[in-house]
C-alpha positions in Angstrom: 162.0 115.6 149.4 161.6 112.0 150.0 158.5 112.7 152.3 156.9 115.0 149.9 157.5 111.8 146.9 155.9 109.4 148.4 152.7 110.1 147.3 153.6 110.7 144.1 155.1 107.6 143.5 152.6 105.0 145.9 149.8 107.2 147.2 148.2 108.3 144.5 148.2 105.5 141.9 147.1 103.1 144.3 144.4 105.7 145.1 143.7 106.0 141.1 143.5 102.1 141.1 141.7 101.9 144.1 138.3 104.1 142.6 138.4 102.3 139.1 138.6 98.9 140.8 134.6 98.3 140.6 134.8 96.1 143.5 132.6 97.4 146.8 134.2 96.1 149.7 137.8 97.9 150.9 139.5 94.4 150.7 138.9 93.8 146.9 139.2 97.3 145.8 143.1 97.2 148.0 143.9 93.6 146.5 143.0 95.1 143.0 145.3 97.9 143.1 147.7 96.4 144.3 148.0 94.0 141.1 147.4 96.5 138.6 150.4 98.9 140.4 152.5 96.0 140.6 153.9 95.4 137.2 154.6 99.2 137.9 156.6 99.2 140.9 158.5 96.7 139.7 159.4 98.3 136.6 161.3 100.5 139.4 162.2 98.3 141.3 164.4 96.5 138.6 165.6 100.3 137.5 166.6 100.7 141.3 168.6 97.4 141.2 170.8 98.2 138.7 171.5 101.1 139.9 172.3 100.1 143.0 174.9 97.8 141.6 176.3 100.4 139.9 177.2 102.8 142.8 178.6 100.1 144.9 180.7 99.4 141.7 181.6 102.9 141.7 181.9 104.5 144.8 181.1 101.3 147.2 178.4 101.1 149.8 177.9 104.0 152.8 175.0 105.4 154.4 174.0 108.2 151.9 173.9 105.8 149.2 170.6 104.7 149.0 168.9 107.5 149.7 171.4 109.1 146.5 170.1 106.6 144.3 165.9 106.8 144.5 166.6 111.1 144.6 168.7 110.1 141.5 166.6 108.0 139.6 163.2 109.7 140.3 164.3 113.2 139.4 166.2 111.8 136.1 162.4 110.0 135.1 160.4 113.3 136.2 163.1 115.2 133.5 162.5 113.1 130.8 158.9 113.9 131.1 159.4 117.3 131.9 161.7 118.5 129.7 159.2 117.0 126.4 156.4 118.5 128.2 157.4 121.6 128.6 159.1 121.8 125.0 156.2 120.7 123.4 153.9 123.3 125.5 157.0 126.3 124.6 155.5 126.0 120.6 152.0 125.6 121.2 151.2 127.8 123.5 152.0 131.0 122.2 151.2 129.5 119.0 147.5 129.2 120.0 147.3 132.6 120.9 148.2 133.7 117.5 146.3 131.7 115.6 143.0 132.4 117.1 143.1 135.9 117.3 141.9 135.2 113.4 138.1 134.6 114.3 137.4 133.2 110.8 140.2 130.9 110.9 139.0 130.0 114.8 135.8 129.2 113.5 137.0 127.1 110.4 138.8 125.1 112.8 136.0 124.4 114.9 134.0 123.7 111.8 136.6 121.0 110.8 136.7 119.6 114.6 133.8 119.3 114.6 132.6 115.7 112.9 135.0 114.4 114.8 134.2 115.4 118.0 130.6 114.0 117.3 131.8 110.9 115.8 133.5 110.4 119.2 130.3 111.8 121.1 128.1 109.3 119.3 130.4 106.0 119.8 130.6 107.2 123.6 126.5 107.0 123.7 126.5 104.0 121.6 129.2 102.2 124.1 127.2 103.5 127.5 123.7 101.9 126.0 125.5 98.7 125.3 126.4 98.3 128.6 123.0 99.4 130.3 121.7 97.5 128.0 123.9 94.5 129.3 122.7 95.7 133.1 119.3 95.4 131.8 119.6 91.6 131.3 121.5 91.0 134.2 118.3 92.1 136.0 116.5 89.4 134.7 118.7 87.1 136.3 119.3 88.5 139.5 116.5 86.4 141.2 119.0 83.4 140.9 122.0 84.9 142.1 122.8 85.6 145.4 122.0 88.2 147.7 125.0 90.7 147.6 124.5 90.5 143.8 121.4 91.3 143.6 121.9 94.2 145.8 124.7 94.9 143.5 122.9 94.6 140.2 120.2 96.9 141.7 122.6 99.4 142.4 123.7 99.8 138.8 120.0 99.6 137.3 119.4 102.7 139.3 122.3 104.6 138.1 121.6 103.9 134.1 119.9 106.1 132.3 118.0 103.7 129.6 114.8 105.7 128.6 111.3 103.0 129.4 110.7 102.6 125.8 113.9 100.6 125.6 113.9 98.5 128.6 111.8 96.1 126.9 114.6 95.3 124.1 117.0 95.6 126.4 116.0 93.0 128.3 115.5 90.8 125.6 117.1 87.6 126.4 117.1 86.0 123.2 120.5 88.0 122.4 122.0 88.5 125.8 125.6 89.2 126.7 125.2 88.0 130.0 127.5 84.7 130.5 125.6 81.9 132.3 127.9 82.2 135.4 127.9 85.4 137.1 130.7 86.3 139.4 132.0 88.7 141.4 134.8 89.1 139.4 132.2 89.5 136.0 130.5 92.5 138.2 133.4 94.3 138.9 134.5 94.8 135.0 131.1 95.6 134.5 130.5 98.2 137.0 134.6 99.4 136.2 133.2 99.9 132.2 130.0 101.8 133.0 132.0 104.0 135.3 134.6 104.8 132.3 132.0 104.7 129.8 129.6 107.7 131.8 133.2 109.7 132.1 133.7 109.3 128.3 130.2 110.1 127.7 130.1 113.1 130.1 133.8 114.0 128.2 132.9 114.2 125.0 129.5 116.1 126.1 131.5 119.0 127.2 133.8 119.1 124.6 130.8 118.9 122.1 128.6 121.7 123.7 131.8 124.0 124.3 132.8 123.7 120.6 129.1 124.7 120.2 129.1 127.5 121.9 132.8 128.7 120.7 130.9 128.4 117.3 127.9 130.3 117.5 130.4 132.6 119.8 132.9 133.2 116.2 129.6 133.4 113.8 128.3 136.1 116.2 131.5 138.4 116.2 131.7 138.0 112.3 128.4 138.5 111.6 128.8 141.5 113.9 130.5 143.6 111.5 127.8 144.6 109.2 125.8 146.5 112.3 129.2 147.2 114.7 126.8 145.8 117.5 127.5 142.6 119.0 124.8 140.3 120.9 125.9 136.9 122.2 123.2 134.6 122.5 122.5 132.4 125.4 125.4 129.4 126.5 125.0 126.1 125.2 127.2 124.8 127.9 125.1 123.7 130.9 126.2 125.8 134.0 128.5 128.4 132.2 126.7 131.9 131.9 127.7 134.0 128.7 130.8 135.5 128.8 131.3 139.4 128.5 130.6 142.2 130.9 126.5 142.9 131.5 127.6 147.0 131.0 129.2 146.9 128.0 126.9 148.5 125.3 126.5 146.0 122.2 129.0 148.2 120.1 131.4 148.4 123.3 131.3 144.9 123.0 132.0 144.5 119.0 135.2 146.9 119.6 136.0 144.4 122.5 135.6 141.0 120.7 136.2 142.0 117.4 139.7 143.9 117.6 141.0 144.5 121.2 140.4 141.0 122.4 142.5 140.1 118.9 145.0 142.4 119.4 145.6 141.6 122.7 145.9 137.5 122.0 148.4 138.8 119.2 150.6 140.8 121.4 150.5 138.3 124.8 151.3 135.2 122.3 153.9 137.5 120.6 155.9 138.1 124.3 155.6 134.5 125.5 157.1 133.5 122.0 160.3 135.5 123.0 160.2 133.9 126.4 159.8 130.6 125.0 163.0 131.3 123.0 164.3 132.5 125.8 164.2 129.4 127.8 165.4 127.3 124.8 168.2 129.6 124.5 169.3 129.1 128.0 168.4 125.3 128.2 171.2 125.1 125.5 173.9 127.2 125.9 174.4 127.1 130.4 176.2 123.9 130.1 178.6 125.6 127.9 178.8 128.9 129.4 175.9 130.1 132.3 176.3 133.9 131.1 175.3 133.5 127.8 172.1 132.5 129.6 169.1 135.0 128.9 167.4 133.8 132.3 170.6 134.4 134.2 170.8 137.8 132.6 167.3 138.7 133.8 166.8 137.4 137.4 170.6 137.6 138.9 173.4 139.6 136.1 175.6 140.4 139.5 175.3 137.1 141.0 173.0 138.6 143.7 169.0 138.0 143.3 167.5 140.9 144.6 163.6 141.0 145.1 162.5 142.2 141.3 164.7 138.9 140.5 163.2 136.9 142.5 159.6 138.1 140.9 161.1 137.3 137.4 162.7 134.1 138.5 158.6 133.4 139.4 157.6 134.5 136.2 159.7 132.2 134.8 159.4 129.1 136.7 155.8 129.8 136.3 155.4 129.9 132.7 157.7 126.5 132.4 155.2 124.5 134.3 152.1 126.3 132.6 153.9 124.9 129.7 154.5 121.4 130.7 151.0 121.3 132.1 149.3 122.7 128.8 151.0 119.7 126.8 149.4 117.4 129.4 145.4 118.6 129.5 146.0 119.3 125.6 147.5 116.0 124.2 145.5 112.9 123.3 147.7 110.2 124.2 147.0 109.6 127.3 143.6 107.5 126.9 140.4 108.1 128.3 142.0 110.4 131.0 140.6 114.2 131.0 139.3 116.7 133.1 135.8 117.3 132.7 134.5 120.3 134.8 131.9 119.0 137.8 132.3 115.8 136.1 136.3 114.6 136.4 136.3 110.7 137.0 138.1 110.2 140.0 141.2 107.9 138.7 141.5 110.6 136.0 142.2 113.6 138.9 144.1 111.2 140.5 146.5 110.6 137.7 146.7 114.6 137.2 147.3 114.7 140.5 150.2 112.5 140.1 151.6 113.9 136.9 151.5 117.2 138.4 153.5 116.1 141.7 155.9 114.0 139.2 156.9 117.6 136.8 156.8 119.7 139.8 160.5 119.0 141.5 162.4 118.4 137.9 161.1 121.6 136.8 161.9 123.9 140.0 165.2 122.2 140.1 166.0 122.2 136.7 165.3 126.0 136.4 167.9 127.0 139.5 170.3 125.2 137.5 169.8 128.1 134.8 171.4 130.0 136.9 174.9 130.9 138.2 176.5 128.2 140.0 177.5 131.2 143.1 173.6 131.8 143.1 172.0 128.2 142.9 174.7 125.7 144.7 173.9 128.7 148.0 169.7 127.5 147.6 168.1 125.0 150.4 167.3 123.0 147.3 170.4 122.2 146.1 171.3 121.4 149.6 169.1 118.3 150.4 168.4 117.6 146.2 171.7 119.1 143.9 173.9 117.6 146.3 172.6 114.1 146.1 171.8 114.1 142.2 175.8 115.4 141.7 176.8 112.3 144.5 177.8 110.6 140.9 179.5 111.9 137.4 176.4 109.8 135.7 173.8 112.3 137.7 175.7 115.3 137.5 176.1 115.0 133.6 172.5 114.0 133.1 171.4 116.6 135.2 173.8 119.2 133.3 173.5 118.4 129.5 170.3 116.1 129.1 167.6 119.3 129.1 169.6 120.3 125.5 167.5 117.8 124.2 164.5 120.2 124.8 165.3 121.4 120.6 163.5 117.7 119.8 160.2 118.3 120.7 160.4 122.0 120.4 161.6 121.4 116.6 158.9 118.7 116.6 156.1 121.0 117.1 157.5 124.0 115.3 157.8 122.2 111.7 154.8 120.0 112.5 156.8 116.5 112.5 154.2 114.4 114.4 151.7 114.9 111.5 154.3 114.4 108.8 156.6 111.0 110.0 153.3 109.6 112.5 154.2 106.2 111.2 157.7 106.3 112.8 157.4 108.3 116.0 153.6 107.3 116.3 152.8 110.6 118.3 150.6 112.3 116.0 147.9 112.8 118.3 150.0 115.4 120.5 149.4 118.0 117.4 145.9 119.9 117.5 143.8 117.5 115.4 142.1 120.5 113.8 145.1 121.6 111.7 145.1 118.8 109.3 141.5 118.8 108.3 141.6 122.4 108.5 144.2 122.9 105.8 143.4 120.2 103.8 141.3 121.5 100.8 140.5 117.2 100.0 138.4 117.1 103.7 136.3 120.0 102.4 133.4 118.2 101.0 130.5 116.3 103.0 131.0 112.8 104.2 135.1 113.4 104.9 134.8 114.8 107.8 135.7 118.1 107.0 135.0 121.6 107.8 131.7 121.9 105.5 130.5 118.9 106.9 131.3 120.2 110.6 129.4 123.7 109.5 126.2 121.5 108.6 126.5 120.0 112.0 126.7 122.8 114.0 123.8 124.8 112.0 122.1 121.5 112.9 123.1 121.7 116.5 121.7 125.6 117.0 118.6 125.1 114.8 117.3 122.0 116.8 115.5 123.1 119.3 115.1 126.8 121.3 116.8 124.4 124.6 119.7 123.8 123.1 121.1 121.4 126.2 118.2 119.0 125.1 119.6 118.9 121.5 122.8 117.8 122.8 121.1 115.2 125.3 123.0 116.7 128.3 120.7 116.5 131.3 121.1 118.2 134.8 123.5 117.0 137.1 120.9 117.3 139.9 118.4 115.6 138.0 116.5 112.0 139.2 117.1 108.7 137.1 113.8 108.7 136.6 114.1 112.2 135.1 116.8 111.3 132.7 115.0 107.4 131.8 112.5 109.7 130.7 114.1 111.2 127.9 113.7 109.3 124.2 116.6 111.0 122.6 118.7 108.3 120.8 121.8 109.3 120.4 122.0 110.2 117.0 119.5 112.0 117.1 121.0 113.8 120.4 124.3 115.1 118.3 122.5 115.7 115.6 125.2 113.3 113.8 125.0 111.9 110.3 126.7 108.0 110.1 129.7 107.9 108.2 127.6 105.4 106.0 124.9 108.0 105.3 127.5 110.9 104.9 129.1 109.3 101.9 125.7 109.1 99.7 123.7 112.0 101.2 123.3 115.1 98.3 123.1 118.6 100.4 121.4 121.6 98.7 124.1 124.4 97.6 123.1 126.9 100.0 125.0 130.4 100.4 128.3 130.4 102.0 128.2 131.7 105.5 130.3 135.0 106.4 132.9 132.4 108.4 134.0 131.2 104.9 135.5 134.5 103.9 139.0 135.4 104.6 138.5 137.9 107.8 139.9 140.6 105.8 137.3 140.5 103.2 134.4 140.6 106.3 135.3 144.3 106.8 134.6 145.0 103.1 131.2 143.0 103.0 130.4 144.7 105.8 128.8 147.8 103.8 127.0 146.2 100.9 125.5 143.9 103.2 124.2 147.3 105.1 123.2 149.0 101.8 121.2 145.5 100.6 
């Protein structure tokens, strides 16, 4: 156990810090992470201190002590985190299931996402061109620097993407940014920025084109019903081929989309709702009694786990940590960290990496607990973990009665707290941002953001151009930077976005409301007048 922390706890956020130093040389990049990790360690090194004092208070000093006490203390951290993780992930998953087997309600969530989304796209491109266009006029002083900088400053005009017709007012020195001593310390933050500010950029690029596609995906299976025969066009996302199976017939592929593939997210969010209460249920009530657990009942009722239990105890170890790590890729608070496919920045997969290493050993262990004490104290884990976390009556309670506190964030979720007291618990941005704007009949209209305003957008989007990647001013991965400096797409004009200034006065022409505005079961009954018009 201790062998397989270690990188969890050093490894890999020095390694995170390490690739977001900025720095080129080994030396700078080490010394840098090991600053920014230090007000870290020390956070546990403190923790380990006092609870150091207290065992030797307790139970005095011998040899399996200190060992006892950094098993102790690092699972009790991981099951904290864990344990509102994984309740958090119990609601939302199977929730999500449910709620978008409703295409027209899928779509007018995606329709309400939407502004925001390019909001955030469009600040992303604004951010990145103000600091190329800061690299721009650092090139115009690079002849008076020395020359490691100058090697250095080349190195980031040739990975900025600033089309030719703005080099010119980028490099205008009249209002530079550029302070009149240059170090190496000044070159770091810069180069640390344009790194975060491409991973934002590339971020919000995915997430804009994949809500897109989603989109145009939901328009096409409503619009589908009129005719019963169902043609997806082309992806938007760059890299991603169009989903469904090249041998389905187009009214093969209406049944599929439009009531199987429904019925089916109905039914497999209905079951993992049960086994979410399931796990609640047991998470309370083994501390009191371990038969009235449900996951005791199902993997060993005779106190003997046979092989079809241990296949069910998999099944449920492995929908706990799908859980936890759903509530981790899904909520918003953790920064600019995300996982961007082909495009991950490297401190980001590092800090999954670590999370994922952190929830791994509180989970596994906190599941045998679920079971009978004849069944789990007998296991190789409790053996070199259980044995050391019960070594004191502070670890074995914790251990024992702290993962009732799982009903907080499940109740959380379930009634929608984070949305409704933000100001007091401040975590608002765990809950899908979409459900607000999407329920909210006042962020309807244009300029609030709302779901009319994201429909407009995403009509704007499709319409653009017939190469719909160009429209969202994503470029190849493979391509030259002369290839991309090419490109004359401001960014607005890329996201087809309308500033929040302009979106408060513009007037739009009343147009006729698109099928994705009517309830889904009225679709079924527009279906045949729109055949007989």
């Amino acid at each position: 156990m201790d062998r397989a922390d270690s990188p969890c706890r050093f490894i890999l956020p020095l390694l995170g810090e390490y690739v977001d130093s900025g720095y080129r040389d080994i030396k700078s990049r080490l010394l840098y992470s090991l600053r920014s990790n230090g007000r870290f360690q020390l956070m546990y090194l403190v923790s380990g201190i006092v609870a150091a004092v207290y065992l030797y208070i307790e139970y005095g000093f011998h040899t399996n002590s200190p060992k006892a006490l950094v098993m102790a203390l690092a699972y009790a951290w991981g099951l904290i985190l864990a344990i509102y993780l994984m309740g958090h992930g119990l609601v939302a998953l199977p929730r999500r299931l449910i709620q978008n087997a409703n295409t027209a309600e899928r779509l007018r969530r995606l329709q309400a996402r939407a502004p925001k989304v390019n909001d955030k796209l469009t600040e992303a491109m604004d951010e990145l061109d103000g600091l190329e266009s800061q690299v721009m006029q650092l090139r115009q002083k690079r002849m008076a620097l020395s020359r490691d900088f100058q090697d250095w400053i080349e190195d980031l005009v040739e990975t900025s993407a600033l089309p030719e017709s703005r080099l010119s007012a980028a490099s205008d020195t009249s209002r530079s940014n550029v302070p009149a001593v240059v170090t190496e310390r000044y070159l770091a933050d810069l180069t640390r920025k344009l790194k975060r500010a491409r991973h934002k950029k590339a971020r919000f690029e995915n997430e804009w084109a994949h809500l897109i596609s989603d989109a145009s995906d939901a328009q096409a299976i409503l619009n589908s019903s009129a005719s019963k025969r169902l043609e997806f066009e082309r992806s938007v996302v760059p890299g991603r081929s169009k989903r469904g199976f090249t041998i389905l017939t187009p009214y093969l592929r209406y049944l599929l989309h439009r009531h199987v593939i429904p019925s089916l997210r109905i039914a497999l969010g209905g079951f993992l709702a049960l086994a979410s209460i399931a796990i609640v249920w047991s998470e309370v009530t083994t501390p009191i009694w371990h038969k009235l657990s449900l996951i005791t009942l199902t993997v060993s009722p005779s106190d003997n786990v046979n092989f079809g239990g241990q296949v069910i105890a998999a099944a449920w170890i492995c929908y706990m940590c799908i859980s936890a790590l759903h509530t981790v890729s899904t909520a918003k608070v953790w920064g600019n960290r995300a996982l961007v496919v082909r495009h991950t920045y490297p401190e980001s997969a590092s800090w999954y990496s670590y999370q994922v290493a952190k929830l791994t050993v509180p989970l596994s262990y906190n599941f045998i607990t679920l079971l009978p004490p004849s069944v789990y104290k007998s296991t190789t884990f409790y053996t070199f973990l259980g044995r050391l976390i019960n070594l004191t009556p502070l670890g074995s309670g914790f251990s024992q009665w702290f993962p009732i506190f799982i009903l907080l964030p499940v109740l959380a979720a379930t009634f929608n707290l984070y949305g409704r007291i933000p100001k007091v618990i401040g975590w608002s941005s765990l809950e899908e941002e979409d459900n607000n704007s999407a329920n909210d009949p006042n962020a309807a209209g244009y300029g609030t953001g709302g779901w009319r305003e994201g429909r407009a957008l995403i009509e704007r989007e499709l319409n653009a151009t017939p190469h719909r990647s160009s429209a969202l001013g994503l470029t190849s991965r493979d391509a030259s930077p002369a290839t991309r400096n090419s490109s004359n797409t401001t960014p607005s004009a890329a996201t087809g976005r309308v500033p929040a200034s302009v979106r408060a006065r513009e007037q739009y022409r009343d147009r006729q409301p698109l099928v994705a505005t009517m309830p889904e079961d009225n679709v079924d009954r527009a279906a045949p007048r729109a055949a007989e018009r």
